[in-house]
C-alpha positions in Angstrom: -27.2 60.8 71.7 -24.5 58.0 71.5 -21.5 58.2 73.7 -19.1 59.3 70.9 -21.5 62.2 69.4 -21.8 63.0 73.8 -17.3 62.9 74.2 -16.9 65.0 71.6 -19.2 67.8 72.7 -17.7 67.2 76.2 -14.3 67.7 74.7 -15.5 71.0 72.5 -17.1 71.9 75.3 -13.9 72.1 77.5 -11.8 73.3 74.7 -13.7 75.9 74.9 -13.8 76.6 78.6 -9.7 76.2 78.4 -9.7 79.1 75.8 -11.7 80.8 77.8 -9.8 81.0 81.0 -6.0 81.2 79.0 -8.1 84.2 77.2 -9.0 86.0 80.9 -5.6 84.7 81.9 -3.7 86.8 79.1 -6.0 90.0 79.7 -5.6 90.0 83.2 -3.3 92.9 84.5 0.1 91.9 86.1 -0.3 95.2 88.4 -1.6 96.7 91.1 -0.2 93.8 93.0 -2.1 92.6 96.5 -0.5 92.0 99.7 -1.2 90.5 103.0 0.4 92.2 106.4 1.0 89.8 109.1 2.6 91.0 112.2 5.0 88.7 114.0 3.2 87.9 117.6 6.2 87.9 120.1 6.2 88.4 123.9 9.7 90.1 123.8 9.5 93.0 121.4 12.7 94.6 119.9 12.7 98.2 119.4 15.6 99.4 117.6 16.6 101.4 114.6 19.5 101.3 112.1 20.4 97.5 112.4 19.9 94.9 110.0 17.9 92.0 109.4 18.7 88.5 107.6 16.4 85.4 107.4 17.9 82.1 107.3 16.0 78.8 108.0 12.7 80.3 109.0 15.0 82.5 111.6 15.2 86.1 111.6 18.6 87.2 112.9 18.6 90.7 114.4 22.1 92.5 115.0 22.9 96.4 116.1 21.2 99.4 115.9 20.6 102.1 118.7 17.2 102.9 120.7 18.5 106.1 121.7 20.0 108.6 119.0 23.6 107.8 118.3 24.1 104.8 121.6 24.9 101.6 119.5 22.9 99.2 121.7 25.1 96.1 121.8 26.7 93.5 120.2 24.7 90.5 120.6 22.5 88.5 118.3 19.0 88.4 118.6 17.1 85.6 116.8 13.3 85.0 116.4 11.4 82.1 115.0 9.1 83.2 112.2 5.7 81.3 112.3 5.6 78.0 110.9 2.0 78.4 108.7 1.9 73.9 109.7 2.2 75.0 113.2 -0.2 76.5 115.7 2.3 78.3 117.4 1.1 82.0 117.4 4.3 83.7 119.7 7.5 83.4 118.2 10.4 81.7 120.1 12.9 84.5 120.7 16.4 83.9 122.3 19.6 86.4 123.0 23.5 84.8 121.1 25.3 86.4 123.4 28.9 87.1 120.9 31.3 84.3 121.0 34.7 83.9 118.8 35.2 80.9 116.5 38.6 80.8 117.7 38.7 81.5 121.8 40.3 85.1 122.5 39.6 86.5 118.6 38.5 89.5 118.2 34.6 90.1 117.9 32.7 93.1 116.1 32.1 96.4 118.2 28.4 97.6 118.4 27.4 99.2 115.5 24.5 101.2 113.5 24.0 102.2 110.0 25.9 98.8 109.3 24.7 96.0 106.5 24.8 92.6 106.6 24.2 90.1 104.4 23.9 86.4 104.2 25.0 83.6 102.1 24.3 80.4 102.9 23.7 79.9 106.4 26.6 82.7 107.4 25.9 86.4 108.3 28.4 89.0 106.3 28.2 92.4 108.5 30.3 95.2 107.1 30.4 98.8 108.1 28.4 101.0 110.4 29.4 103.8 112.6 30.1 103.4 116.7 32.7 104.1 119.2 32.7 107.8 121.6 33.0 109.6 118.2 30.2 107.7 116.9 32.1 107.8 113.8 32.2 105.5 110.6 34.6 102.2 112.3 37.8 102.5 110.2 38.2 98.4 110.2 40.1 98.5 106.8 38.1 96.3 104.5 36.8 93.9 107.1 33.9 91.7 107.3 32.6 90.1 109.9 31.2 86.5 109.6 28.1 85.2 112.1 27.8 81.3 111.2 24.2 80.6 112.4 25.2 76.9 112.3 27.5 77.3 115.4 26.4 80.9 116.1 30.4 82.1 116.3 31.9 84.7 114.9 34.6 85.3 112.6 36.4 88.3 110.8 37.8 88.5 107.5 40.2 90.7 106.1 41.7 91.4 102.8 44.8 90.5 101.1 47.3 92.3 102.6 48.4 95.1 100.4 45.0 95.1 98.7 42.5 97.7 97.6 40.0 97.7 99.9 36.1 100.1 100.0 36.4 103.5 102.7 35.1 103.0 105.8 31.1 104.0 105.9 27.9 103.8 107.2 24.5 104.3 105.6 25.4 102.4 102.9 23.3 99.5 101.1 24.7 95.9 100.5 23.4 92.6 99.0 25.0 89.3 98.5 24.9 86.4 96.0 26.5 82.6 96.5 28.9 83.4 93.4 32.3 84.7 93.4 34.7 87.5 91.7 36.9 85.7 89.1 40.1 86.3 90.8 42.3 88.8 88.8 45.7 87.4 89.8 47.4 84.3 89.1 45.6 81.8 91.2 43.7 82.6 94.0 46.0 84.5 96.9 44.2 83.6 100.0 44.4 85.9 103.5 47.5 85.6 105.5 46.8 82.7 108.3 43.2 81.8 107.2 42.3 78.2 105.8 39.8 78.3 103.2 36.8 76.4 104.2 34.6 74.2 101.2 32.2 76.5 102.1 33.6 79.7 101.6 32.2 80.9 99.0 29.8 84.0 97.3 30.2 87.6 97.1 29.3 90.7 98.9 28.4 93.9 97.1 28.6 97.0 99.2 27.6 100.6 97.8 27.8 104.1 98.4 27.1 105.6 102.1 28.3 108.3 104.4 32.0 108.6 105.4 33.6 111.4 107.9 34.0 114.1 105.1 31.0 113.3 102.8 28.8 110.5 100.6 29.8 108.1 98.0 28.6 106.5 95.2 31.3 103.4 94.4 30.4 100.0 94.0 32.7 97.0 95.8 32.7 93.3 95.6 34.1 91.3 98.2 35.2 88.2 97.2 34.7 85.4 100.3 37.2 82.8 98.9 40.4 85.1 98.0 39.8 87.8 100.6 39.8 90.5 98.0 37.7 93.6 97.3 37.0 94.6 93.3 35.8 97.9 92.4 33.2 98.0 90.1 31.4 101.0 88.0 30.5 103.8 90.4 26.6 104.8 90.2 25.3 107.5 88.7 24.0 110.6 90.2 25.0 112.2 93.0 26.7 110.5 95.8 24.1 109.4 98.7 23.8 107.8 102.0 20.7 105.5 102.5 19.8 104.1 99.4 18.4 100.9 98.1 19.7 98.1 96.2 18.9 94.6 95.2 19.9 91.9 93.4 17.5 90.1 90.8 17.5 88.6 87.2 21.5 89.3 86.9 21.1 92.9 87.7 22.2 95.3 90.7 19.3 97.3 91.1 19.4 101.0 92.7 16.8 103.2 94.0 16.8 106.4 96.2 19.5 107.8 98.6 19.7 111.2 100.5 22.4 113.4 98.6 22.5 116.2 102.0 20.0 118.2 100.8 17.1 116.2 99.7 15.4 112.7 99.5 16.2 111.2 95.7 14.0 109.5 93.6 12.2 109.7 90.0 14.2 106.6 88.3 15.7 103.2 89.0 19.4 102.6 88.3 20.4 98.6 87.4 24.0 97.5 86.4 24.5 94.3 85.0 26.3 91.4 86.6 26.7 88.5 84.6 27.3 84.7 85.7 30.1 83.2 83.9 33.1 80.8 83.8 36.3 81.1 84.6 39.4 78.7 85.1 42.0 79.2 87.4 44.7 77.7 89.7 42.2 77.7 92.6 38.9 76.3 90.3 38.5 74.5 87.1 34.5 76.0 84.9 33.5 77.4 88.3 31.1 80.2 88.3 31.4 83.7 88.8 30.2 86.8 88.8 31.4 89.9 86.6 29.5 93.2 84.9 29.7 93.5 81.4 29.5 97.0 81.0 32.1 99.8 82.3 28.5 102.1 83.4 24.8 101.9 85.0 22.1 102.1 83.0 19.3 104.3 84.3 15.2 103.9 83.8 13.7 106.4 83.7 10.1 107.8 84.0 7.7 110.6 82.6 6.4 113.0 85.4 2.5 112.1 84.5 2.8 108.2 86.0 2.0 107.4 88.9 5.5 106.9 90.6 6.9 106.0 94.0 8.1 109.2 96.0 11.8 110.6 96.7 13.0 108.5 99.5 16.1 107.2 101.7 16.4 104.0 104.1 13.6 102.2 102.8 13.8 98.6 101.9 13.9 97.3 98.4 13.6 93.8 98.2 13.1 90.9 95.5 10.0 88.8 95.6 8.1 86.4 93.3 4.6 85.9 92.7 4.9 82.3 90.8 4.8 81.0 87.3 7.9 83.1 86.7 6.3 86.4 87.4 9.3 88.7 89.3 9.1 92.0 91.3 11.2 94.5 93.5 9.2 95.7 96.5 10.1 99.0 97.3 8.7 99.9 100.9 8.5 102.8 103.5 11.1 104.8 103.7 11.9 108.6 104.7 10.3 111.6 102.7 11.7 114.7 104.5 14.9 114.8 106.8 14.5 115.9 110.3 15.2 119.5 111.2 17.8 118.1 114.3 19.6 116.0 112.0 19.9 112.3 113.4 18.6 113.6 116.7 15.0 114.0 115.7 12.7 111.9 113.3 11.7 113.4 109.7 8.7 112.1 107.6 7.9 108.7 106.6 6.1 107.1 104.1 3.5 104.0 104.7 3.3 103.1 101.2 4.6 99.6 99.3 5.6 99.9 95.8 6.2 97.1 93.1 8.8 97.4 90.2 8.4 94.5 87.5 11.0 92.4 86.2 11.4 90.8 83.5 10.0 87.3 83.5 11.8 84.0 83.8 12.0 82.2 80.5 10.1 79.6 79.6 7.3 80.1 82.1 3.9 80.8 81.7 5.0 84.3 82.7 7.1 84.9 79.5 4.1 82.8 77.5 2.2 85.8 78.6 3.8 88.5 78.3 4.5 87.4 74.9 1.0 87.2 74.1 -0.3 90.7 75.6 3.3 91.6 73.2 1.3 90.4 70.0 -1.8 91.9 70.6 -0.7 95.4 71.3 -0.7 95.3 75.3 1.6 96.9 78.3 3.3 93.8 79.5 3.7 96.0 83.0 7.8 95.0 82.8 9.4 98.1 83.6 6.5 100.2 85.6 5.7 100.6 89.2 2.5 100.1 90.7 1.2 100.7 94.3 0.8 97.7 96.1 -2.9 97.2 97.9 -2.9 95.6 101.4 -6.0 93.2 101.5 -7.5 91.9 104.7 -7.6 87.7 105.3 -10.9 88.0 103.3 -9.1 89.9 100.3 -10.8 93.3 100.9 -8.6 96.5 100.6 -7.5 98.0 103.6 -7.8 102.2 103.6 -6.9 102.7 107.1 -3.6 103.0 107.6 -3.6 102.1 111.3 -4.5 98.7 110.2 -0.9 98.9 108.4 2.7 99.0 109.7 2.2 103.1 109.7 5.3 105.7 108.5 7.9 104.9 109.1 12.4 104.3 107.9 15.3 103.4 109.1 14.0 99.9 109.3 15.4 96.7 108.1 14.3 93.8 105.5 15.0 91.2 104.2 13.6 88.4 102.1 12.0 85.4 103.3 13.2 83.1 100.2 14.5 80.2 102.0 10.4 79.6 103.4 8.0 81.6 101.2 10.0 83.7 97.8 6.7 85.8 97.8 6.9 87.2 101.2 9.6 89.9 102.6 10.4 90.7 106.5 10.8 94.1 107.7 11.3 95.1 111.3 11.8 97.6 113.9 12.4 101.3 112.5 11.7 105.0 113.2 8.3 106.3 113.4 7.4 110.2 113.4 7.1 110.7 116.5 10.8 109.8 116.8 10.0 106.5 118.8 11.8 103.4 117.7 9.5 100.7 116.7 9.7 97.2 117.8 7.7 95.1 116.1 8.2 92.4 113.1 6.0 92.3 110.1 5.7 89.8 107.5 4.6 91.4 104.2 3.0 88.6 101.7 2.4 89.3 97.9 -0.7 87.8 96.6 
């Protein structure tokens, strides 16, 4: 056989074999995902519940909470390095930011639980929580607290004087994005006293919670640059504390809550927030971030899928795969109140849940999804699946005491700055009303 009549059955050959594997590649199933659990070796654990979590350079930065029912236990930070995979470190560096004003004699924030906070950048934006003797939601009139993790100071901001401003809560959910609000006045009107830093910048959503007399269900957006709070379209259903929201593919996403009677579940509730334009004294084509409708939309499912449970203070966080495959990861989370009300632990789930998104564009993701479209196939956007924890070998764990166990009242966030496919959670409430203090790192595969 001469060398030409040999290429060109080498090239059918591996025509072949390409059509092959883009053929398995396109019938393969986007769900049950796989994930790997890693714990987080430290010598100093942190047990706590009701704080919150952000992860910023490969640091996870720990702030409030209480060990003992209703006792806020202080208001330091407390910072861990997450393992460096091109390291052979194996206990992460822990260290205690005692608080410290940016300006000397400022005010700093009091200790706190059922708080968020949210970052942007490299800065931490707290807002909310309950504390003091009364333990009480802390009536600080629209404020947000500021934790720059470049010089580890605080700062506060406030609103516009004379502006609207959320209700003071706790429970609630938050996420931020690096956009702002299009300011609604003529120019931006910055806070009284405050320079406006190139940095300043982003927005803070906040939504619904527990207040002194009940639950809400409103939607605010704090704007960093002006100072100013813009309500948005309240959620549907009825008003909750501890639910879950997130922020992916231009859309709030909202799941579960506990309405004072029961956990709440059975659908997934998104809004839409656009990015746009907009031109003003303060900004020339900067962009922003608005919603395009005056409501929620709401997903719902039928009763015969296979479905997440009814759950409150579970974590709900985005998370990639690659090739422009997206999910939400809905995980843990509390099933049944306790009987003694924040005093006493209810029940927990120990499950992980995936919601897919819609794909990026463009991506082999869409080119599949497209595909499995033409033929007649689920492209899995829109469902949830259970996620299956796999040992280092790949296997599927059963036990559940190889896992993190039951538990809420936790916190997460994602780990997008080091790996987009891998979300912390840490700390939390177990069943046997202990408060946990260990640090997981929860890998999609």
């Amino acid at each position: 056989m001469d060398a030409a009549a040999a290429g060109a059955i080498y090239g059918a050959e591996t025509a072949v074999e390409g059509a092959v594997g883009i053929a398995a590649g396109v019938a393969r199933p986007t769900m049950p995902l796989k994930a790997s659990l890693s714990r987080i070796q430290s010598s100093t654990p942190l047990a706590r519940s009701s704080h919150s979590l952000c992860v910023i350079r490969g640091h996870a930065y720990i702030f409030g909470g209480e060990i003992s029912p209703r006792e806020p236990v202080d208001n330091a930070m407390h910072v861990y390095t997450l393992p460096n995979p091109s390291t052979t470190a194996t206990d992460a560096d822990y260290r205690v930011v005692a608080p410290q004003a940016a300006i000397p004699g400022d005010q700093l924030p009091a200790p706190r639980v059922g708080h968020t906070a949210s970052s942007i950048g490299d800065r931490i934006f707290v807002f909310g929580g309950r504390g003091g003797t009364d333990m009480k939601a802390l009536e600080e009139k629209g404020r947000v607290w500021v934790f720059d993790t470049s010089t580890s100071r605080w700062s506060k901001l406030d609103p516009v004087q004379d502006s609207p401003y959320p209700e003071a809560r706790s429970y609630h959910a938050s996420v931020a994005n690096e956009h702002p609000v299009p300011s609604k006045s003529q120019g931006n009107t910055y806070a009284r006293g405050e320079e406006i830093a190139a940095s300043d910048h982003g927005t803070l959503f906040v939504h619904a919670g527990c207040t002194a007399s009940g639950r809400l269900s409103d939607l605010w957006a704090f704007d960093v640059a002006s100072r100013t709070w813009t309500k948005f379209p309240d959620a549907p259903g009825p008003e909750r504390g501890g639910p879950s929201l997130a922020f992916a593919h231009n859309k709030l996403f909202r799941f579960g809550g506990y309405d004072g009677k029961s956990e709440i579940g059975g659908q997934i509730d998104y809004l839409h927030i656009v990015r746009a334009t907009f031109n003003d004294k303060g900004g020339t084509g900067e962009m922003c971030l608005s919603s395009t409708s005056d409501h929620w939309e709401t997903i719902s499912f039928d009763a015969d899928l296979e479905l997440p449970g009814n759950r409150s203070v579970a974590g709900l966080q985005p998370v990639t795969t690659g090739q422009g495959r997206n999910y939400l990861l809905l995980m843990f989370g509390e099933r049944d109140p306790s009987s003694q009300g924040h005093a006493g632990a209810g029940k927990f789930w120990s499950d992980i849940w995936s919601f897919q998104l819609q794909p990026d564009g463009m991506t082999a993701a869409s080119f599949k999804d497209a595909t499995r479209q033409l033929i007649g196939k689920r492209t899995g956007e829109g469902e949830w699946a259970e996620v299956k924890i796999v040992d280092e070998e790949g296997k599927e764990q059963s036990d559940e005491t190889k896992h993190l166990g039951s538990r809420g009242w936790f916190a997460s966030a994602p780990a997008a700055d080091t790996d987009p496919g891998s979300v912390i959670i840490w700390g939390g409430l177990n069943e046997d009303n202990e408060r946990c203090g260990d640090g997981w790192i929860i890998t999609v595969i």
